[in-house]
C-alpha positions as semicolon CSV with decimal commas, in nm:
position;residue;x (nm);y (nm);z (nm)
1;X;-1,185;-2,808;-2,272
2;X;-1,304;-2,612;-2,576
3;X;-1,343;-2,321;-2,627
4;X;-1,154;-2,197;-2,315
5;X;-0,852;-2,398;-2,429
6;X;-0,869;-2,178;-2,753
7;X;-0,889;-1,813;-2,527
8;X;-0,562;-1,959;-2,313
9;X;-0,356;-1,989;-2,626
10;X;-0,421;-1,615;-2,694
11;X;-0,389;-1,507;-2,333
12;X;-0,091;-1,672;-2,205
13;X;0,190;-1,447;-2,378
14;X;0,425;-1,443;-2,081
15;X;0,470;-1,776;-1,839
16;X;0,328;-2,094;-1,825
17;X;0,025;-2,192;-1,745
18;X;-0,056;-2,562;-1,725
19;X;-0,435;-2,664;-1,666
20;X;-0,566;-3,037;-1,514
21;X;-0,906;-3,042;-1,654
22;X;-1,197;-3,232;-1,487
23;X;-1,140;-3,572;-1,613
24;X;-0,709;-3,554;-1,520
25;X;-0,595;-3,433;-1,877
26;X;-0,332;-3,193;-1,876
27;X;-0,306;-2,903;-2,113
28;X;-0,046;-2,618;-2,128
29;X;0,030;-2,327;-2,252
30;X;0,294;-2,118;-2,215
31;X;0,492;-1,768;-2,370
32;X;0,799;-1,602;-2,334
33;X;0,966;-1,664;-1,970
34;X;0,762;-1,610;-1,625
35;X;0,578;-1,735;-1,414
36;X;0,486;-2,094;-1,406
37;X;0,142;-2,227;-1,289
38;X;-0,046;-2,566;-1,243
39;X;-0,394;-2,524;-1,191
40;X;-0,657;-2,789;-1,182
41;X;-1,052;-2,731;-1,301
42;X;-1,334;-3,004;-1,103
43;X;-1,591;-2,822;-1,272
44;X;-1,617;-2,891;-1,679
45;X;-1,909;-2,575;-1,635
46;X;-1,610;-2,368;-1,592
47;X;-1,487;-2,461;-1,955
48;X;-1,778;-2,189;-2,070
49;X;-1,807;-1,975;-1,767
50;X;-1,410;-1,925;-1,810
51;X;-1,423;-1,847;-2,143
52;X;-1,703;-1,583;-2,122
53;X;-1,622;-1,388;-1,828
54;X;-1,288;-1,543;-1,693
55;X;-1,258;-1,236;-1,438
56;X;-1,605;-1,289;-1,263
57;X;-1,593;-1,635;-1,303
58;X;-1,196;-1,762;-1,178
59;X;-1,274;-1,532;-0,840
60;X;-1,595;-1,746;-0,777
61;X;-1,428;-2,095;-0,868
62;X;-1,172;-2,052;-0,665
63;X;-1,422;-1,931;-0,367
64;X;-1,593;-2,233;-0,371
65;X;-1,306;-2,451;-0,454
66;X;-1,348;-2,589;-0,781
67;X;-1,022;-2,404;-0,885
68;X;-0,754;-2,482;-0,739
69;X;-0,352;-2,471;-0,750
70;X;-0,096;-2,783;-0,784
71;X;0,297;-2,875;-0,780
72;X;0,396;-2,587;-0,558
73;X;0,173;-2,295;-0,756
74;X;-0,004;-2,041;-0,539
75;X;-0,322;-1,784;-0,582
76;X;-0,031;-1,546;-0,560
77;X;0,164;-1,685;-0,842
78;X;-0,145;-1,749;-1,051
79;X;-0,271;-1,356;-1,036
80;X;0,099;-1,277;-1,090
81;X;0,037;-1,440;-1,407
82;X;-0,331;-1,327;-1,502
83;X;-0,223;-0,954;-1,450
84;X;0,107;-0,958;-1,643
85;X;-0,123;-1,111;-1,942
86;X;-0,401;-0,915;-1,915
87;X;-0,381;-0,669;-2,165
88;X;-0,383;-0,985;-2,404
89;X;-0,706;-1,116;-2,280
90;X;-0,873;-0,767;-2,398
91;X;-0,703;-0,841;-2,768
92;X;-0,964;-1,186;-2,767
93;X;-1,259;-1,063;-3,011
94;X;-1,531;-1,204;-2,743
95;X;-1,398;-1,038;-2,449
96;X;-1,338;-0,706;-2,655
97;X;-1,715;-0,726;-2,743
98;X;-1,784;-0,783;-2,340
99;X;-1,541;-0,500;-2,215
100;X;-1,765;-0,278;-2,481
101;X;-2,096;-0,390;-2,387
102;X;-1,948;-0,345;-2,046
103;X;-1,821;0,007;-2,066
104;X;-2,183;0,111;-2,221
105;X;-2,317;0,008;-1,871
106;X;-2,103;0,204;-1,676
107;X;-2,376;0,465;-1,537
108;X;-2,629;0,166;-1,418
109;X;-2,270;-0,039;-1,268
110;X;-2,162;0,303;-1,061
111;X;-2,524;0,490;-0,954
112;X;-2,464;0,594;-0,607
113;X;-2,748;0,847;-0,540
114;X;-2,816;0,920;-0,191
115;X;-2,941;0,604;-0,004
116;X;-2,798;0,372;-0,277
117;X;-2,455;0,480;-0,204
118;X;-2,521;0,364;0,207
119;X;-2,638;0,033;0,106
120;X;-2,314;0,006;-0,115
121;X;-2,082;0,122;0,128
122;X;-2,237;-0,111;0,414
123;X;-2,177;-0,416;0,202
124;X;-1,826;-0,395;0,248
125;X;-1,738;-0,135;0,514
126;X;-2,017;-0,258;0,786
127;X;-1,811;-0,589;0,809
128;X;-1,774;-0,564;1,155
129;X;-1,461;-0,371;1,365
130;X;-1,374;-0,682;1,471
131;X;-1,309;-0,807;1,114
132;X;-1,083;-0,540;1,001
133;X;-0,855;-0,512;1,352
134;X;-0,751;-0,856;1,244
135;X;-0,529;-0,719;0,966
136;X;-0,552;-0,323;0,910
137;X;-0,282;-0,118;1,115
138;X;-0,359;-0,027;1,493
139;X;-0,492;0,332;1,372
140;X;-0,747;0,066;1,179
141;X;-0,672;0,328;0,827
142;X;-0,797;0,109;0,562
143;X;-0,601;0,269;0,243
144;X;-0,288;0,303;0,053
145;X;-0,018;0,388;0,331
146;X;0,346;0,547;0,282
147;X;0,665;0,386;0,279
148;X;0,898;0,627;0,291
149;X;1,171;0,312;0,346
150;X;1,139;-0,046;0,181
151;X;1,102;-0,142;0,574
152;X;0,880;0,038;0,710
153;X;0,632;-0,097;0,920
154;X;0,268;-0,105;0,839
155;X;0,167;0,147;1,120
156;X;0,465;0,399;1,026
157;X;0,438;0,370;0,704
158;X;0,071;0,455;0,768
159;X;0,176;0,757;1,014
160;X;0,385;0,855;0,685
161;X;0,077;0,942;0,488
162;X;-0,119;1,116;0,743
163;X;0,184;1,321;0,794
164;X;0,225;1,400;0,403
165;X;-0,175;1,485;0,401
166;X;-0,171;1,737;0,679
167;X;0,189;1,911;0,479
168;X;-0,018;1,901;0,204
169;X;-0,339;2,071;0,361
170;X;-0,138;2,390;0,557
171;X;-0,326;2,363;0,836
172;X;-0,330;2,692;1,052
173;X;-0,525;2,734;1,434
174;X;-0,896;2,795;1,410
175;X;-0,968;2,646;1,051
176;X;-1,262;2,377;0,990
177;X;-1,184;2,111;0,829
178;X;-1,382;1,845;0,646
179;X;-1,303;1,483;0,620
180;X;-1,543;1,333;0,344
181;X;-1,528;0,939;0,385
182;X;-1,393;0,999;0,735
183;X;-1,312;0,593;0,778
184;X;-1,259;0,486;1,147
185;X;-1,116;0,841;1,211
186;X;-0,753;0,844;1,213
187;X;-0,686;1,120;0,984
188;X;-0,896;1,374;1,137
189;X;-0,783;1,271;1,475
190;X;-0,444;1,309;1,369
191;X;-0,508;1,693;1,221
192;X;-0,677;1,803;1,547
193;X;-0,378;1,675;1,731
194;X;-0,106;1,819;1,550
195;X;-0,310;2,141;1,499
196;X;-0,554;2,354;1,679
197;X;-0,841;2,282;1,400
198;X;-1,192;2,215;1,416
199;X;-1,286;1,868;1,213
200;X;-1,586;1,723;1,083
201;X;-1,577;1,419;0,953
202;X;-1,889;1,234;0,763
203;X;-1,922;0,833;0,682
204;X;-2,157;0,611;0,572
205;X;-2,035;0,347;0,801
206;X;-2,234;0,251;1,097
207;X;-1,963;0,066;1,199
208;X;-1,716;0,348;1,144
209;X;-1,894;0,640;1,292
210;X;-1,975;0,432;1,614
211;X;-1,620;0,368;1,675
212;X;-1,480;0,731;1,542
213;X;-1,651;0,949;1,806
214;X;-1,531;0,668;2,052
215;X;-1,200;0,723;1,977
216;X;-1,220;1,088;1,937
217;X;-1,394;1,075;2,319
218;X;-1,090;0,870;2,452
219;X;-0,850;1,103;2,358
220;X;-1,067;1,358;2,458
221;X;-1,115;1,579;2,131
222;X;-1,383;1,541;2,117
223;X;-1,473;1,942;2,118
224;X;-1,285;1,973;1,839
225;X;-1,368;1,619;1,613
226;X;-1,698;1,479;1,565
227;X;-1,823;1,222;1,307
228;X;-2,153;1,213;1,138
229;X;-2,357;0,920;0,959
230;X;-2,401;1,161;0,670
231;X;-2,373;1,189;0,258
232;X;-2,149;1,487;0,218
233;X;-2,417;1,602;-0,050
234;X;-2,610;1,719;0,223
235;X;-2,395;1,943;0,396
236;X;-2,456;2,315;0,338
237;X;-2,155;2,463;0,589
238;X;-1,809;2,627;0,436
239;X;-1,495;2,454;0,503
240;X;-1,107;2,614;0,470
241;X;-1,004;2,246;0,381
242;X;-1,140;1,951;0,272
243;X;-0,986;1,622;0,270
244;X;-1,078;1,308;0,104
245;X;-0,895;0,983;0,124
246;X;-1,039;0,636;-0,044
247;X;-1,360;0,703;-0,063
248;X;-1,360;0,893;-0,454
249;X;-1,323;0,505;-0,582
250;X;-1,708;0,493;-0,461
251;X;-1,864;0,777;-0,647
252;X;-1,908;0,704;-1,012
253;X;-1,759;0,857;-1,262
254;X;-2,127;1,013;-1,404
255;X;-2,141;1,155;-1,038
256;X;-1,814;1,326;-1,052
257;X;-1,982;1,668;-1,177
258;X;-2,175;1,678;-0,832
259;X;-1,885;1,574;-0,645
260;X;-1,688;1,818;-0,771
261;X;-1,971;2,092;-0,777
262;X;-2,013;2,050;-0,421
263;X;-1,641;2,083;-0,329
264;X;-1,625;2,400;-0,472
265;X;-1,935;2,513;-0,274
266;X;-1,803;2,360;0,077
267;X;-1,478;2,529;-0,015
268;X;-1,423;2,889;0,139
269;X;-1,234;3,076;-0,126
270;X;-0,875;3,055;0,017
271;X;-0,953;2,717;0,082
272;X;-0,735;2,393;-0,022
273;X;-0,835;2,025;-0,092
274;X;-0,678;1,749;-0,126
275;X;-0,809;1,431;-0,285
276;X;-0,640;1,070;-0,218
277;X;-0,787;0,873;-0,487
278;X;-0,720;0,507;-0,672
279;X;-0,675;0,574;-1,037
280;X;-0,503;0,412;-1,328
281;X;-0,284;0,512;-1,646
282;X;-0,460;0,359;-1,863
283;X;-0,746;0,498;-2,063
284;X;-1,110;0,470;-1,940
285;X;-1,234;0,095;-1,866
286;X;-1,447;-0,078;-1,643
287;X;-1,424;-0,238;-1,276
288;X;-1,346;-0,600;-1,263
289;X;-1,699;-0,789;-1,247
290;X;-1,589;-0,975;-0,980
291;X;-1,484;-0,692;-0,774
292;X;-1,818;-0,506;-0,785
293;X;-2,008;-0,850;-0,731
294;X;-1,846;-0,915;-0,429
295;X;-1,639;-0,652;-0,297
296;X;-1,730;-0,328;-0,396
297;X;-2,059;-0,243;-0,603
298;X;-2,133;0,055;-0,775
299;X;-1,729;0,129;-0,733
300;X;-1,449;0,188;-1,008
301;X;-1,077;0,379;-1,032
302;X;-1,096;0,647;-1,255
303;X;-0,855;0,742;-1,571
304;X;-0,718;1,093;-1,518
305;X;-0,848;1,177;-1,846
306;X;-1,199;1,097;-1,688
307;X;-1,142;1,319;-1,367
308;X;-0,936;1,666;-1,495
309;X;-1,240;1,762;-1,768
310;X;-1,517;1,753;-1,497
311;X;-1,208;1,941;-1,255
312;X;-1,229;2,190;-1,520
313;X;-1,589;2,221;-1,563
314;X;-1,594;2,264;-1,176
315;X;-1,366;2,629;-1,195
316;X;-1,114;2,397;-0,976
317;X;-0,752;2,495;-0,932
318;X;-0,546;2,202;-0,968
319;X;-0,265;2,343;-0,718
320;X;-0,071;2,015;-0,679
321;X;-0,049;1,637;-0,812
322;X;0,152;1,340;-0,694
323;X;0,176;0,979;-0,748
324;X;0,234;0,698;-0,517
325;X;0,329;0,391;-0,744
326;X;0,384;0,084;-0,589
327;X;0,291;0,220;-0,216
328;X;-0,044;0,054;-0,232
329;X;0,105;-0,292;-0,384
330;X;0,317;-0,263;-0,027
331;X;0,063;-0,142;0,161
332;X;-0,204;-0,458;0,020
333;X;0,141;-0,741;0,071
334;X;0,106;-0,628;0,453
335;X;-0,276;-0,645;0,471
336;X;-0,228;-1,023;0,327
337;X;-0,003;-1,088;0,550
338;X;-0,196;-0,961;0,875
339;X;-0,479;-1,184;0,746
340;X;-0,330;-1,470;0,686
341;X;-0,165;-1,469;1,018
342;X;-0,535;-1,444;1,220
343;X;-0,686;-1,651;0,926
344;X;-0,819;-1,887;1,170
345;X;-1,012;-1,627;1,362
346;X;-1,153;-1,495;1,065
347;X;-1,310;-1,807;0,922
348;X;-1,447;-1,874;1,314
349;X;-1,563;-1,487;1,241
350;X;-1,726;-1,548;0,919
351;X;-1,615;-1,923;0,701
352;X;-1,347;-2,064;0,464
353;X;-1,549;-1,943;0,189
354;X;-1,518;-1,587;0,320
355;X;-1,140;-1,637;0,365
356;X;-1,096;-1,744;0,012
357;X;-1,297;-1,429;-0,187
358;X;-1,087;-1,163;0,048
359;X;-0,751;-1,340;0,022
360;X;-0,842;-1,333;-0,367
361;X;-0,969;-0,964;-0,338
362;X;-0,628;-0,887;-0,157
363;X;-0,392;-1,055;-0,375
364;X;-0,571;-0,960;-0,692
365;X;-0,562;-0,571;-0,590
366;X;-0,176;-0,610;-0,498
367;X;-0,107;-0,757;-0,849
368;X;-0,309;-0,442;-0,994
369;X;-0,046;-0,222;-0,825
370;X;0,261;-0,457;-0,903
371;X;0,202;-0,520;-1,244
372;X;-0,136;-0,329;-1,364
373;X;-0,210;-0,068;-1,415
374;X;-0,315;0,122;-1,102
375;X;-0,159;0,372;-0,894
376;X;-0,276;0,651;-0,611
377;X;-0,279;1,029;-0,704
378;X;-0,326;1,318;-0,439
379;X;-0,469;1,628;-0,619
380;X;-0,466;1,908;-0,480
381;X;-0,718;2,155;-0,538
382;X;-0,859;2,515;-0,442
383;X;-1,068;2,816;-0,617
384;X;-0,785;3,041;-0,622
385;X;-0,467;2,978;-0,796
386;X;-0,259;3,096;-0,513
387;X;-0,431;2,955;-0,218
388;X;-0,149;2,711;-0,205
389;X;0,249;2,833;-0,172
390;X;0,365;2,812;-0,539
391;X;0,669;2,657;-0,427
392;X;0,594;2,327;-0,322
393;X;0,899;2,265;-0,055
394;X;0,631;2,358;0,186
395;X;0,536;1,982;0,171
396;X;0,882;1,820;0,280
397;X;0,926;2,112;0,493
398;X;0,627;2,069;0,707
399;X;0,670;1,679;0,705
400;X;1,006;1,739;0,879
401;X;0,819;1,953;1,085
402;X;0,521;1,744;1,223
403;X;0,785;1,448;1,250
404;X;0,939;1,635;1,509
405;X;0,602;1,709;1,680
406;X;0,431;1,386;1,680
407;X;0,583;1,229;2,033
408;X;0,462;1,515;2,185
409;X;0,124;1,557;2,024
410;X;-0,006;1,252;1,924
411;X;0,012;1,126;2,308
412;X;-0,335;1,189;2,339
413;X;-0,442;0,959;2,095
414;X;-0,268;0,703;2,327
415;X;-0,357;0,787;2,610
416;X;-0,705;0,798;2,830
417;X;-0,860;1,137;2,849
418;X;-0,786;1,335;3,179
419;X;-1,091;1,291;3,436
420;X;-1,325;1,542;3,467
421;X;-1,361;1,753;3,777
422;X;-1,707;1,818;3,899
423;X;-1,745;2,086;4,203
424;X;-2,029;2,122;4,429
C-alpha cells in the first residue's frame, strides 16, 4: 500500500484508523484517543490517487463504492476522523506543495463573470424543487438556520434566523429592499409580511425564481415581492437595504472588489446591509477539490482577513458582526437526517451514486462546522457610520418584537390569497 501507507502514519495523530487493502491485508494506524475506523480499499489505484489528492479522491471512491466502511464504522465516523486530523495532512511535504500550487490557482478555481456564474449556480441549485423538498425545511431555505434552543426544530430554528435578519435590517414602511441570491424566497417573503416594504429579490436559479413568484402570488404579495432571473451586477436602482444570505460563498474572492463596489452603489446613503456569509478562522486556503468538482464550482469560504481589506477599499461601514458557531453543524445534522429518511425517493429521483456524493457532501460540511474550521458571520454594513443604532439591543429588542407578530402576520404565507372581485 505504499506510499499512502507512509502519508497515514503522518496523518492519523488522533484515533484509529485501520485500512483492509485490496488483497485482505490489514494495516493500522492510530494516535492519541478518538475515533476508531475500519475502512476497506477494492481499488489498489487508490494507493496513488489517495496519496496525491486524498480529498478529491476518498469523496469519489466512496461514490462509486470502492471505499467502503467495516466492523460497525460509518462515513460519519470516518469524516469525524479526517477533519479532526486535518491540519496534519497539510504538515505532509507533498500535500503542502499541492495546497500551494493550489492556492496560486485560486482566480481560474473561483471566476464567476456574468454568464459563468449561471452555469455554476445551475449545477447545483437547478437540481430540481422536487429534490430539495425531500430534506430542506417547509419554507425550502437552503442555509445555516438558528437554534436559539438545542431542540429546536428545523423549521423554527429556521424562522429564528429570518427573524434575527429582519432585527438586524430595521426595516421601516415604504423602504425597498434587495435580496441578492434571493433562494426559493422565504426571506423576502417573510420581510414583506412582517413589514410594509417593497422587495426585490434576484437569483440565478431557474428553478428558484419559477417557484419564488409562485409563492409570493399565493400569498398574494405579490405587489410588493417579485423575483428576477438576474446577476445583481446588472442592476442600476438604489436600495435602503440590502440583504444577502448564502450566496457570498459563490463569488470569488478576486471578485469581492466588484461585489462590494456595487453594494455601495445600490446602497442609498442611510442605507444598511447585512451579509450572511460561510467563512472560516483560519487564514486564507483553498476549497476542497472535491467540493468544487462536484458540488459547488467556482465556490470557496472566505478568511475574514480576505473580506475586511476589500470592505475597506469599498468606503464600507462595518456597523455590526456576529458569529454563529456550530448553528450550521446543527442545521447540516438535520438536512442528513431529512435525506436519509426519503433516501429511497431520492435514488428513484436521481441513483445510489447520487445518494452517496450528497450524503458525503452533507456529512463532510457538518464535520467542517463540528470540528473545522468554519463558521457563519453576519456583517453588517452601511456608508454612514450611524445609519445603524449604536447600541445594538435594537437586535434582541426587535426579535422579541416580530416573535410576537408572526401568528398574526405570517398567516398569509399559509394561507391562499383572497379571490379577486371582478364587477361588470
Amino acid at each position: 500500500m505504499f506510499p499512502l501507507s507512509h502519508l497515514l502514519k503522518s496523518f492519523v495523530r488522533t484515533g484509529t484508523l485501520k485500512v483492509v487493502d485490496a488483497d485482505g491485508k490489514v494495516h493500522v494506524f492510530s494516535g492519541a484517543p478518538g475515533p476508531k475506523v475500519t475502512m476497506r480499499l477494492t481499488d489498489r489505484s487508490l494507493y496513488h490517487k489517495l496519496f496525491l489528492n486524498p480529498e478529491l479522491h476518498a469523496g469519489e471512491a466512496y461514490m462509486d463504492g470502492r471505499l467502503s466502511f467495516e466492523e460497525g464504522s460509518t462515513l460519519r465516523d470516518f469524516l469525524t476522523l479526517f477533519s479532526m486530523n486535518r491540519i496534519a495532512l497539510g504538515t505532509y511535504p507533498l500535500q503542502k506543495m499541492l495546497r500551494s500550487v493550489s492556492r496560486g490557482l485560486k482566480r481560474f478555481q473561483q471566476a464567476n463573470p456574468v454568464g459563468k456564474a449561471q452555469q455554476n449556480v445551475a449545477h447545483h441549485y437547478d437540481l430540481g424543487n422536487d429534490f430539495y423538498k425531500l430534506f430542506l425545511d417547509e419554507g425550502m431555505q437552503y442555509s445555516c438556520a438558528y437554534f436559539i434552543n438545542d431542540d429546536d426544530t428545523l423549521e423554527q430554528a429556521q424562522r429564528n434566523k429570518l427573524r434575527l435578519i429582519a432585527s438586524k435590517l430595521q426595516l421601516k414602511p415604504g423602504l425597498k429592499v434587495l435580496d441578492i441570491g434571493s433562494g426559493w424566497g422565504d426571506l423576502a417573503l417573510y420581510l414583506a409580511a412582517m413589514e410594509d416594504v417593497d422587495v426585490t429579490g434576484v437569483t440565478l436559479s431557474k428553478e428558484q425564481h419559477a417557484l419564488s413568484n409562485e409563492k409570493a402570488r399565493r400569498a398574494g404579495l405579490s405587489h410588493r415581492v417579485r423575483f428576477e432571473l438576474l446577476d445583481y451586477r446588472k442592476l442600476d436602482q438604489h436600495f435602503d437595504r440590502i440583504v444577502s444570505v448564502g450566496m457570498f460563498e459563490h463569488v470569488g474572492v478576486h471578485h469581492y472588489g466588484e461585489f462590494f463596489a456595487k453594494i455601495n452603489a445600490l446602497l442609498s446613503d442611510d442605507g444598511l446591509m447585512v451579509l450572511h456569509s460561510i467563512g472560516h478562522m483560519s487564514p486564507p486556503g483553498t476549497a476542497s477539490p472535491w467540493l468544487r468538482k462536484y458540488i459547488f464550482p467556482g465556490a470557496y469560504s472566505p478568511a475574514l482577513s480576505e473580506v475586511f481589506p476589500i470592505v475597506e477599499n469599498a468606503s464600507l461601514w462595518v456597523t455590526d458582526l456576529e458569529f454563529l458557531r456550530v448553528h450550521y453543524a446543527k442545521t447540516l445534522a438535520h438536512w442528513h437526517q431529512r435525506f436519509e429518511a426519503n433516501r429511497a425517493a431520492i435514488a428513484a429521483l436521481y441513483d445510489e451514486r447520487f445518494c452517496r456524493m450528497w450524503e458525503f457532501y452533507l456529512v463532510s460540511a457538518e464535520m467542517m462546522f463540528r470540528t473545522g474550521s468554519q463558521l457563519v458571520f453576519h456583517m453588517q454594513l452601511a456608508r454612514k457610520r450611524d445609519a445603524a443604532p449604536i447600541v445594538r439591543d435594537y437586535i434582541t429588542d426587535l426579535q422579541r418584537h416580530y416573535r410576537a407578530q408572526e401568528g398574526e402576520r405570517l398567516a398569509v404565507l399559509t394561507q391562499p390569497p383572497a379571490a379577486t372581485v371582478v364587477e361588470g
